[in-house]
N, CA, C and O atoms as a Maestro MAE file, in Angstrom:
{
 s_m_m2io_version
 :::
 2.0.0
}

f_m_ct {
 s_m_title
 :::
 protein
 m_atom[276] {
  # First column is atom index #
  i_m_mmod_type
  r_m_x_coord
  r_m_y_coord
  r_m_z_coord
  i_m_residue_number
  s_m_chain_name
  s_m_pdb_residue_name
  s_m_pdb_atom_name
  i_m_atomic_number
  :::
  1 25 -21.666 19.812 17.079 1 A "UNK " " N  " 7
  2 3 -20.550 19.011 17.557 1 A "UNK " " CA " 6
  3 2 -20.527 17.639 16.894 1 A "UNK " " C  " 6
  4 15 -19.485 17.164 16.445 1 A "UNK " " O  " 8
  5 25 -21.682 17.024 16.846 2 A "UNK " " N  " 7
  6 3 -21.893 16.173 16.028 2 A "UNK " " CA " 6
  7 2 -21.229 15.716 14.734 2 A "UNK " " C  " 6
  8 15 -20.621 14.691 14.424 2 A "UNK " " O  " 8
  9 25 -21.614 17.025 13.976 3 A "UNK " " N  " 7
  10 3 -20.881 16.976 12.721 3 A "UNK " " CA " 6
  11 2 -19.897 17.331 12.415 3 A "UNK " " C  " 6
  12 15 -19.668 17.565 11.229 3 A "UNK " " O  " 8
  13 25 -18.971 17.494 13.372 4 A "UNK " " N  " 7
  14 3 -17.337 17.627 13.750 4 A "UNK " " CA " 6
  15 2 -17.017 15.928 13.872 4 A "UNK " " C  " 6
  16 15 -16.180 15.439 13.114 4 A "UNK " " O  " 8
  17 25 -17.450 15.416 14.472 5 A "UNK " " N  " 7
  18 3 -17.124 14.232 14.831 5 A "UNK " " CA " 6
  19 2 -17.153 13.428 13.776 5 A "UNK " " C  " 6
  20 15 -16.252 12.596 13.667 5 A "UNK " " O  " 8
  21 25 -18.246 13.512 12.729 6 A "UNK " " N  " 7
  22 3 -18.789 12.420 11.630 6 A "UNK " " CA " 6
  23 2 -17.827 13.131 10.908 6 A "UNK " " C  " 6
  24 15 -18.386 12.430 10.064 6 A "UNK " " O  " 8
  25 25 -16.762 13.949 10.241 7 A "UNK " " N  " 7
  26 3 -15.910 14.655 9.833 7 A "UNK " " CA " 6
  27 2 -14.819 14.216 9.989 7 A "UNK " " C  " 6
  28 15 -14.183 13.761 9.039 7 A "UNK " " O  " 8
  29 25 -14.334 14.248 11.255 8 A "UNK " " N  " 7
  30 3 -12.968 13.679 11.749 8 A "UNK " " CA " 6
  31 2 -13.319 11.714 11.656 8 A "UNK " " C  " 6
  32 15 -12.631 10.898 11.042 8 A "UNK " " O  " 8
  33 25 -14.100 11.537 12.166 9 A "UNK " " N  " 7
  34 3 -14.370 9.976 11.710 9 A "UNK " " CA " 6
  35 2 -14.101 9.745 10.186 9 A "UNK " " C  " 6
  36 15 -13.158 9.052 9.802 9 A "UNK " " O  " 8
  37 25 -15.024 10.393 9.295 10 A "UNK " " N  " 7
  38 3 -14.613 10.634 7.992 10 A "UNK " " CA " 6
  39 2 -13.562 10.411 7.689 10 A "UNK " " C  " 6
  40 15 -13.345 9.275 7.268 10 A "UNK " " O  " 8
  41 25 -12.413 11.402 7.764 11 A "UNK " " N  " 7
  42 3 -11.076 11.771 7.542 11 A "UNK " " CA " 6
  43 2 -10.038 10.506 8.053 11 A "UNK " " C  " 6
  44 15 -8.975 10.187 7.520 11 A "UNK " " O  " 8
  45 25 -10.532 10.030 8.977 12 A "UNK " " N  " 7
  46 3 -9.671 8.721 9.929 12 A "UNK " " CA " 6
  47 2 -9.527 7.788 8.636 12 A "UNK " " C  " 6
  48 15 -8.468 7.498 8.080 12 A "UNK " " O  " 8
  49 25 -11.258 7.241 8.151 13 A "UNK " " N  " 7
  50 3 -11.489 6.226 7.079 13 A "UNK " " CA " 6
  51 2 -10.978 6.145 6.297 13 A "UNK " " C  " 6
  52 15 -10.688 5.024 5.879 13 A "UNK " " O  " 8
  53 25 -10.397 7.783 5.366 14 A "UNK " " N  " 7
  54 3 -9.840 7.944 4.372 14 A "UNK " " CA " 6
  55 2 -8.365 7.843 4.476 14 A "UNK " " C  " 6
  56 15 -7.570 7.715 3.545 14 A "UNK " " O  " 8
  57 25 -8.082 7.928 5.920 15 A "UNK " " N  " 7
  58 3 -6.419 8.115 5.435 15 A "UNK " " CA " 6
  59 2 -5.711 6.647 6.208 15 A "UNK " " C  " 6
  60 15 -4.484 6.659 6.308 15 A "UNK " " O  " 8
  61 25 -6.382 5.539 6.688 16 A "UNK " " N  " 7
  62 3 -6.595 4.614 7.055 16 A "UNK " " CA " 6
  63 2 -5.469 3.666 6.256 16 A "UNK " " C  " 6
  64 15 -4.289 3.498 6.565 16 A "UNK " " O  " 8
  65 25 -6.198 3.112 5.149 17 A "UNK " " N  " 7
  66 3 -5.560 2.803 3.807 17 A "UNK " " CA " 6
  67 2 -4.383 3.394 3.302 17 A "UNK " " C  " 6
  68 15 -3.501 2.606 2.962 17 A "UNK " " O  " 8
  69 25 -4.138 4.754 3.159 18 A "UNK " " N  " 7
  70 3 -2.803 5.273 3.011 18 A "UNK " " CA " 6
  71 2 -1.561 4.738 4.089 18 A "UNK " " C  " 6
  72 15 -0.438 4.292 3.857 18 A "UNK " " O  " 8
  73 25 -2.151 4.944 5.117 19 A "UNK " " N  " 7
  74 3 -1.224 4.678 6.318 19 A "UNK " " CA " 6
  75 2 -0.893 3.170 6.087 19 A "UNK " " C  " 6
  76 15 0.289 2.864 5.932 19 A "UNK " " O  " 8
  77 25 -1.751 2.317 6.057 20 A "UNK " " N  " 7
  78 3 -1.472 0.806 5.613 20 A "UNK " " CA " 6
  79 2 -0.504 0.489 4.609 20 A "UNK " " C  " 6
  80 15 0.405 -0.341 4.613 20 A "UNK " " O  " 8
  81 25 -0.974 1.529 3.523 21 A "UNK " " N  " 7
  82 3 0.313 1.334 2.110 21 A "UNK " " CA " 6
  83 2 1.860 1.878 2.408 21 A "UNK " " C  " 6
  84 15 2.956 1.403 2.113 21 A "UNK " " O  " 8
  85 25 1.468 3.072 3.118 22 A "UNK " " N  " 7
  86 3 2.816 3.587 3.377 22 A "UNK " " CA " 6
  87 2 3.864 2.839 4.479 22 A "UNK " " C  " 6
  88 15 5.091 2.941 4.490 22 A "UNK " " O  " 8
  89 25 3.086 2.126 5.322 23 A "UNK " " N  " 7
  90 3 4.039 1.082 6.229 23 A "UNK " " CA " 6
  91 2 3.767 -0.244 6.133 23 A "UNK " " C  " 6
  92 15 3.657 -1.059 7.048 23 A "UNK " " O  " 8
  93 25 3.636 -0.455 4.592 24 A "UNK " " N  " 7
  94 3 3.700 -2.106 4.482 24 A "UNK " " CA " 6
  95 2 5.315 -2.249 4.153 24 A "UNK " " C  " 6
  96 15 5.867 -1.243 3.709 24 A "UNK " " O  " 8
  97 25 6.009 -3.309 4.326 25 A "UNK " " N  " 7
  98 3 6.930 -3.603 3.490 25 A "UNK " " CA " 6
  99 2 6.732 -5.005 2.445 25 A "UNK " " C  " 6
  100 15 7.384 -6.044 2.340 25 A "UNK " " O  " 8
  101 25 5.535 -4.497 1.761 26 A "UNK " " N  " 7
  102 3 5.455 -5.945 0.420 26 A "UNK " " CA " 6
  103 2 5.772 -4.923 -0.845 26 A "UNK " " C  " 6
  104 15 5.698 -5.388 -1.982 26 A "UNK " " O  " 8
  105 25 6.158 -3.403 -0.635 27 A "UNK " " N  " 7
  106 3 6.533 -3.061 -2.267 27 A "UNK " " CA " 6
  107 2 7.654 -1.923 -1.521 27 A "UNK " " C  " 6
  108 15 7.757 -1.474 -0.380 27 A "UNK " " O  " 8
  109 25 8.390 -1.729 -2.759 28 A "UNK " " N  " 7
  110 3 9.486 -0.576 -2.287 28 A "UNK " " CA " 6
  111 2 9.495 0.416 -3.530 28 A "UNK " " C  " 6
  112 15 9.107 0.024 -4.630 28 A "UNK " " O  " 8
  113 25 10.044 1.979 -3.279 29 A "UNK " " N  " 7
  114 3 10.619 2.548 -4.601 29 A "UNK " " CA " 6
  115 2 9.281 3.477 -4.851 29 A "UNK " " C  " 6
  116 15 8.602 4.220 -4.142 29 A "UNK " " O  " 8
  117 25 9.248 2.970 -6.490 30 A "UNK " " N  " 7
  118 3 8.596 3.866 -7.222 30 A "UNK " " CA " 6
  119 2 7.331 2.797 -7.200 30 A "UNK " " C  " 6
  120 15 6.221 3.330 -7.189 30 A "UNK " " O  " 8
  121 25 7.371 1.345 -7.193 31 A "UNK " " N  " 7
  122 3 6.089 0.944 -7.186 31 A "UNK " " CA " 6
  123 2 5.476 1.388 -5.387 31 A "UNK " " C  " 6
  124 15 4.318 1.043 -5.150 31 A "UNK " " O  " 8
  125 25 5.929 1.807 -4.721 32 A "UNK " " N  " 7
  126 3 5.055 2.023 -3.941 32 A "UNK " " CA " 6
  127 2 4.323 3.444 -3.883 32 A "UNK " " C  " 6
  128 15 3.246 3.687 -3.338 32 A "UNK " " O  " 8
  129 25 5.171 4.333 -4.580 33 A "UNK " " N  " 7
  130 3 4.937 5.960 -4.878 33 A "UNK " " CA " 6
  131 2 3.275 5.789 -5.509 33 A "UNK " " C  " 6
  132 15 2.265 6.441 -5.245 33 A "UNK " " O  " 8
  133 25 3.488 4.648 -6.422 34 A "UNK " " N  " 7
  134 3 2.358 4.553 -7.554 34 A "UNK " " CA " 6
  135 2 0.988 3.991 -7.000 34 A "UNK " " C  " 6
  136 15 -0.051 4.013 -7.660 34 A "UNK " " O  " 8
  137 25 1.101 3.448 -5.628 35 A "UNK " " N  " 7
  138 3 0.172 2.213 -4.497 35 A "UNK " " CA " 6
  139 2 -0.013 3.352 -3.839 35 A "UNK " " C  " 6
  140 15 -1.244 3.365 -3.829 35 A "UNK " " O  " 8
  141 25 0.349 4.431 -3.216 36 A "UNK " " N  " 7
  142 3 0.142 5.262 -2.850 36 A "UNK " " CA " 6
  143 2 -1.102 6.506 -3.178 36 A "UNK " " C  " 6
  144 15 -2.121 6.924 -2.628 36 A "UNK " " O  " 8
  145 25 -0.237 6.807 -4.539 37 A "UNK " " N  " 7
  146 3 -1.352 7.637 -5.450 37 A "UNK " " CA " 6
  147 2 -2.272 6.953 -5.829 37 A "UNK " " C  " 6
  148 15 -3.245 7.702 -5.925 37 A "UNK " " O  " 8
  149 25 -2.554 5.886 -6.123 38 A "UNK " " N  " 7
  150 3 -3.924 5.224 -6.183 38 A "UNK " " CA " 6
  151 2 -4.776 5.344 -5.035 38 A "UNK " " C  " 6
  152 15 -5.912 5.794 -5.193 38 A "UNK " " O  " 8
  153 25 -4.247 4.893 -3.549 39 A "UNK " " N  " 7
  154 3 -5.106 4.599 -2.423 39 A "UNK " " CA " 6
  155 2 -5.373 6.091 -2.457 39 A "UNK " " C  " 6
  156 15 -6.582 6.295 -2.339 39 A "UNK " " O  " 8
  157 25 -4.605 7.300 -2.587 40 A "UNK " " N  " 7
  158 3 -5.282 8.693 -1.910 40 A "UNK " " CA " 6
  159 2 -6.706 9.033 -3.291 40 A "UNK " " C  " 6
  160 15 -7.708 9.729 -3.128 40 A "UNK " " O  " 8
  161 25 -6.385 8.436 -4.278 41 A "UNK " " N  " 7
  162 3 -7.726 8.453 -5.540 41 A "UNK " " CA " 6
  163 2 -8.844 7.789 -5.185 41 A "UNK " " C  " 6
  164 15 -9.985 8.205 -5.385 41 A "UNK " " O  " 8
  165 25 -8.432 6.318 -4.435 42 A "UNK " " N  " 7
  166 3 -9.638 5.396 -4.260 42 A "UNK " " CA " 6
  167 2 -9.112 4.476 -3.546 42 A "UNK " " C  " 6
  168 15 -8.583 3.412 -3.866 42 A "UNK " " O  " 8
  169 25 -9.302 4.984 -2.505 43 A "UNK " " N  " 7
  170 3 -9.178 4.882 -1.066 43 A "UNK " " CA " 6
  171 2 -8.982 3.526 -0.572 43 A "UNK " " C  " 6
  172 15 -7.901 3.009 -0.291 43 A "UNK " " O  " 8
  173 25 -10.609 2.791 -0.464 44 A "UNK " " N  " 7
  174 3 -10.231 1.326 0.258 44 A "UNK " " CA " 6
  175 2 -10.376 0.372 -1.433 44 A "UNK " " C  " 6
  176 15 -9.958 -0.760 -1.674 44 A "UNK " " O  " 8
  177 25 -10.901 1.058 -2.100 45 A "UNK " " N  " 7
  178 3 -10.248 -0.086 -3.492 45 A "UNK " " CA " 6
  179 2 -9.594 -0.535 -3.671 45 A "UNK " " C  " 6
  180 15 -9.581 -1.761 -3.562 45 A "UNK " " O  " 8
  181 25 -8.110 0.527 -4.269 46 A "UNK " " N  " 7
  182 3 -6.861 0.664 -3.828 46 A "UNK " " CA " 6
  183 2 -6.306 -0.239 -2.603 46 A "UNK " " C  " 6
  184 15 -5.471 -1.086 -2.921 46 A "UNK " " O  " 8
  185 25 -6.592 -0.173 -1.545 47 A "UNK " " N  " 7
  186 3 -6.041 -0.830 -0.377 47 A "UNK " " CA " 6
  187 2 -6.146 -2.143 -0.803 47 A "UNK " " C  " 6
  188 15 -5.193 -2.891 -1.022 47 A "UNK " " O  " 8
  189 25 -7.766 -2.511 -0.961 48 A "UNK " " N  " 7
  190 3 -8.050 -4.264 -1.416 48 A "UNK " " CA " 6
  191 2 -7.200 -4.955 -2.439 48 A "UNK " " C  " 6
  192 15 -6.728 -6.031 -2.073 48 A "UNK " " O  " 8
  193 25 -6.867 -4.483 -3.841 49 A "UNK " " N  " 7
  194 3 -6.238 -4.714 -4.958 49 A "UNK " " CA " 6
  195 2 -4.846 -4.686 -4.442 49 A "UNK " " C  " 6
  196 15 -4.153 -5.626 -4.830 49 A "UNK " " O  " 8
  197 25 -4.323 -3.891 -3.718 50 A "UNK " " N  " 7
  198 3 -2.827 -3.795 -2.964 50 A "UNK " " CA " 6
  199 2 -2.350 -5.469 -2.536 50 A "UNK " " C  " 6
  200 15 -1.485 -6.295 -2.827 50 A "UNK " " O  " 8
  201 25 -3.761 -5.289 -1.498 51 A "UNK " " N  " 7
  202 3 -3.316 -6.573 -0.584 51 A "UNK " " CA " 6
  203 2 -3.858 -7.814 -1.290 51 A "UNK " " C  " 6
  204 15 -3.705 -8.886 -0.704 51 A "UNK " " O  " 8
  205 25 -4.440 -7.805 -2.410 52 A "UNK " " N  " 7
  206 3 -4.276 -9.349 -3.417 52 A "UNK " " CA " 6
  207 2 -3.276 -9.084 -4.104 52 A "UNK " " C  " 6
  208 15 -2.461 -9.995 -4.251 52 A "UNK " " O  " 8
  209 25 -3.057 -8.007 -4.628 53 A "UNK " " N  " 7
  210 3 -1.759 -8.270 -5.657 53 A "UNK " " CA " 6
  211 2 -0.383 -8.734 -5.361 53 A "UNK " " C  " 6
  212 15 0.320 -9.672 -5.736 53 A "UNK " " O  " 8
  213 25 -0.226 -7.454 -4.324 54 A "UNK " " N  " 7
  214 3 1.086 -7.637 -3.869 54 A "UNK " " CA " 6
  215 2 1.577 -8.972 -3.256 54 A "UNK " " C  " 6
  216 15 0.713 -9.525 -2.575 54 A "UNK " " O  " 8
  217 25 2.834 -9.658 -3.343 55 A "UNK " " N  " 7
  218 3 2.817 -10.678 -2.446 55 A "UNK " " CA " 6
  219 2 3.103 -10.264 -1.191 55 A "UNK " " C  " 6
  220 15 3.507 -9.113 -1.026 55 A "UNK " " O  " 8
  221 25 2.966 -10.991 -0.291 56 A "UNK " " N  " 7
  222 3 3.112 -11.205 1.022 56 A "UNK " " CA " 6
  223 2 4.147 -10.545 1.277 56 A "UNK " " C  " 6
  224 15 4.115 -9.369 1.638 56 A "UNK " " O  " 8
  225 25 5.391 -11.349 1.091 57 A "UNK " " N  " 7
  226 3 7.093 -11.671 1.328 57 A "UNK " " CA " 6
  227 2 7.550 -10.653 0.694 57 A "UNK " " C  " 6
  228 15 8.735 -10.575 1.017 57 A "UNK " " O  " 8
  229 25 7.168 -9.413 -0.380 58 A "UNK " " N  " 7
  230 3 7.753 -8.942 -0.878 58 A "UNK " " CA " 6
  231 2 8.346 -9.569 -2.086 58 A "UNK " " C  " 6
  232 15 8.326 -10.724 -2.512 58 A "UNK " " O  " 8
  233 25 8.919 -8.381 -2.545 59 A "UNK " " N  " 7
  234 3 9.646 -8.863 -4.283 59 A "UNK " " CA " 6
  235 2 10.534 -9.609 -3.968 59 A "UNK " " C  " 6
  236 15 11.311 -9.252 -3.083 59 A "UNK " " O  " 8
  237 25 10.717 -11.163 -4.750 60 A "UNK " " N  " 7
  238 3 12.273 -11.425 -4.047 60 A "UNK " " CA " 6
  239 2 12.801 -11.856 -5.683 60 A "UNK " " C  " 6
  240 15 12.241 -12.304 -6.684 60 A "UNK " " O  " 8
  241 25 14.448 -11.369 -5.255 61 A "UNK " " N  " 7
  242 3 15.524 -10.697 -6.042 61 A "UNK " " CA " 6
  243 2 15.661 -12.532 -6.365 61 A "UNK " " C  " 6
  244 15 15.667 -13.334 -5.430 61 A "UNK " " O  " 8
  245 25 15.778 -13.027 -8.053 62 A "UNK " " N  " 7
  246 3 16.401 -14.301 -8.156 62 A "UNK " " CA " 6
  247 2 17.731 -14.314 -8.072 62 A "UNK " " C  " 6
  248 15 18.341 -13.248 -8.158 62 A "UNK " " O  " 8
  249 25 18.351 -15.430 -7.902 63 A "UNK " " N  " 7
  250 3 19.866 -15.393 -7.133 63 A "UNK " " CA " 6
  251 2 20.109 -15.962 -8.314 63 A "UNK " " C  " 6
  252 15 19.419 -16.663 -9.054 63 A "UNK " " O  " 8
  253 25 21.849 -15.302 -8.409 64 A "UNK " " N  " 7
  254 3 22.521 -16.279 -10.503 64 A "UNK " " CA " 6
  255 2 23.395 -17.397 -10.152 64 A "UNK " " C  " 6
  256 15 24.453 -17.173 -9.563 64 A "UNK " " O  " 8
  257 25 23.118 -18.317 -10.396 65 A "UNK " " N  " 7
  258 3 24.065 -19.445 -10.455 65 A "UNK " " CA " 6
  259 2 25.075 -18.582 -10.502 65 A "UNK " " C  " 6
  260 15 24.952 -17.399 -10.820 65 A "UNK " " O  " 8
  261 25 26.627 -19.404 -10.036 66 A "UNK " " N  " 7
  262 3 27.982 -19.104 -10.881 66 A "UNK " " CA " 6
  263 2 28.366 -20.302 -11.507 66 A "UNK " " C  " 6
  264 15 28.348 -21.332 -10.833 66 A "UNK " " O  " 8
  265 25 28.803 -20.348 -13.006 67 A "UNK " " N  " 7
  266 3 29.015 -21.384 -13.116 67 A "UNK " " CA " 6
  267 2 30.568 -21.942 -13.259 67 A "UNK " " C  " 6
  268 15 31.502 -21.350 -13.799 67 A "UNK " " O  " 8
  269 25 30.581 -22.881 -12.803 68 A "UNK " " N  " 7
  270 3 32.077 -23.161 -12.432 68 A "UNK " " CA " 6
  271 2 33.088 -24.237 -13.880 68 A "UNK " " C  " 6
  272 15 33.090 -25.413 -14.246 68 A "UNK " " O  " 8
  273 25 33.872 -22.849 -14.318 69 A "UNK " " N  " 7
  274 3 34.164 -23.223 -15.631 69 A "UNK " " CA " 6
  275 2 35.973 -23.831 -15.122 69 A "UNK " " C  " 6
  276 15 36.731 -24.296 -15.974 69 A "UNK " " O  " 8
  :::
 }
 m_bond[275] {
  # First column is bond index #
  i_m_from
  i_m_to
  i_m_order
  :::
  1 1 2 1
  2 2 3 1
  3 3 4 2
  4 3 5 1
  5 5 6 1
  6 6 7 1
  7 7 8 2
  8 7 9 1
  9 9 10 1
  10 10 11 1
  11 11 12 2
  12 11 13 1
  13 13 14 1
  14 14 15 1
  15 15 16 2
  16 15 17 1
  17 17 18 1
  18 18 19 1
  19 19 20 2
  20 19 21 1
  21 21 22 1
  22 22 23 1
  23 23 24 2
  24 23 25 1
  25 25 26 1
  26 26 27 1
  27 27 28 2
  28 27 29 1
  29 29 30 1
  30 30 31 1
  31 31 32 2
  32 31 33 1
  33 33 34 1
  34 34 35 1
  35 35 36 2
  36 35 37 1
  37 37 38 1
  38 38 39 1
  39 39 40 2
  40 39 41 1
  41 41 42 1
  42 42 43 1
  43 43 44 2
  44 43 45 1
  45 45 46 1
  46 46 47 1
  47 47 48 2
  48 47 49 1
  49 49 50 1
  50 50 51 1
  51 51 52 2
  52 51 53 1
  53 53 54 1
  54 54 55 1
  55 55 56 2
  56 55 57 1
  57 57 58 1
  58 58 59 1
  59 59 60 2
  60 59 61 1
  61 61 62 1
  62 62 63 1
  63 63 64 2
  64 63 65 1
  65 65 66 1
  66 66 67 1
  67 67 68 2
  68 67 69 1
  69 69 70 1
  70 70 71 1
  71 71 72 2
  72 71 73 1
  73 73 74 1
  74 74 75 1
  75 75 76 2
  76 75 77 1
  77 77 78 1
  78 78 79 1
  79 79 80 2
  80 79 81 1
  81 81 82 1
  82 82 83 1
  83 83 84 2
  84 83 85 1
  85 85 86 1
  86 86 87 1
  87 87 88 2
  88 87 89 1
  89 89 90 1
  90 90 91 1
  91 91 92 2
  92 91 93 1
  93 93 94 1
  94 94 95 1
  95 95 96 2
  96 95 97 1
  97 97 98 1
  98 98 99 1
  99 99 100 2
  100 99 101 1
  101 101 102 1
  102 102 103 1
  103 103 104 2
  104 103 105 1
  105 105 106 1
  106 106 107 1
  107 107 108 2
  108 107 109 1
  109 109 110 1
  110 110 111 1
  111 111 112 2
  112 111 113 1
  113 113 114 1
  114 114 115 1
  115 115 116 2
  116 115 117 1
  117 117 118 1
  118 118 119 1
  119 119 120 2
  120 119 121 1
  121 121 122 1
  122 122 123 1
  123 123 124 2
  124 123 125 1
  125 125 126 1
  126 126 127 1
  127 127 128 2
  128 127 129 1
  129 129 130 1
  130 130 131 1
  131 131 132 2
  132 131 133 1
  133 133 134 1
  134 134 135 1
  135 135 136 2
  136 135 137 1
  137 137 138 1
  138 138 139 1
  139 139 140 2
  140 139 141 1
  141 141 142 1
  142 142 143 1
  143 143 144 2
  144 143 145 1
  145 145 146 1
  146 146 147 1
  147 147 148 2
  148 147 149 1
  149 149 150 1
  150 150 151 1
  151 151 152 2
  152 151 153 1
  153 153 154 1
  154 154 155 1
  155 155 156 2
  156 155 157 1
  157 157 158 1
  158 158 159 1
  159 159 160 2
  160 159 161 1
  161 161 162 1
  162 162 163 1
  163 163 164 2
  164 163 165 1
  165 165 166 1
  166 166 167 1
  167 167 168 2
  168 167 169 1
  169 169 170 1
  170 170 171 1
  171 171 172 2
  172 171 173 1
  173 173 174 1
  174 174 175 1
  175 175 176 2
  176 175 177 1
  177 177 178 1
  178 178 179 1
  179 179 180 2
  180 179 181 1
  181 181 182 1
  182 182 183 1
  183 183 184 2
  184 183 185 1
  185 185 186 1
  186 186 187 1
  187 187 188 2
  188 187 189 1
  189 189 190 1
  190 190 191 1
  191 191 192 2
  192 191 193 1
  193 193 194 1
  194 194 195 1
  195 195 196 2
  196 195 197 1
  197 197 198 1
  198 198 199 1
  199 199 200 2
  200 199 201 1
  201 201 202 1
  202 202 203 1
  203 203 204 2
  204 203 205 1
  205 205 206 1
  206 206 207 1
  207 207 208 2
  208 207 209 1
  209 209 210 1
  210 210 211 1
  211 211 212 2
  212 211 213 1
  213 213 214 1
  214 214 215 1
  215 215 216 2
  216 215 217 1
  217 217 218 1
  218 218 219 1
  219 219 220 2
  220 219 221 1
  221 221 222 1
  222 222 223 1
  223 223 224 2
  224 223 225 1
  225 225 226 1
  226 226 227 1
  227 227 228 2
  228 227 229 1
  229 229 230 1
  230 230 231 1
  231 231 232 2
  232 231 233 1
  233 233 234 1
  234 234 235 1
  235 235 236 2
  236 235 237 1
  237 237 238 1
  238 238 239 1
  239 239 240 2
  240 239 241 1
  241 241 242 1
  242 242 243 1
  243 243 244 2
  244 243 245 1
  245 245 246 1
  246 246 247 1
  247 247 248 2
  248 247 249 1
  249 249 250 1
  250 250 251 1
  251 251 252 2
  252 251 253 1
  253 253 254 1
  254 254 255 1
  255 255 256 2
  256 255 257 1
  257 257 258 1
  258 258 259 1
  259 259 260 2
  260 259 261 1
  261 261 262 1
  262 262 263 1
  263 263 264 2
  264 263 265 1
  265 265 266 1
  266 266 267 1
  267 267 268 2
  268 267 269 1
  269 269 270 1
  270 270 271 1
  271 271 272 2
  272 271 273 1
  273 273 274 1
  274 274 275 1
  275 275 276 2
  :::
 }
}
């Protein structure tokens, strides 16, 4: 029974990090497809490098002047 438990504990650890990437909103699209497939390769690495890289706030879109001719 034991080693049912250290198993499912196991399995929690690993998918931990996925769950984190998949309901952050600091990336959208295809860069998150790609944050994804990394964390299920390497697990809490992946997670760490996520959460320095990424910013906080998300991507933000620069706004265009109009210029007034």
């Amino acid at each position: 029974m034991s080693e049912l438990m250290l198993l499912v504990f196991a399995v929690c650890l690993y998918i931990v990090p996925i769950g984190v990437v998949a309901g952050s909103k600091r990336s959208k699209g295809h860069e998150k497809n790609g944050w994804l497939i990394g964390t299920l390769f390497f697990s809490w690495i992946a997670l760490l490098l996520y959460l320095s890289m990424i910013p906080k706030e998300g991507r933000v879109k620069a706004r265009r002047s109009k210029k007034q001719e």
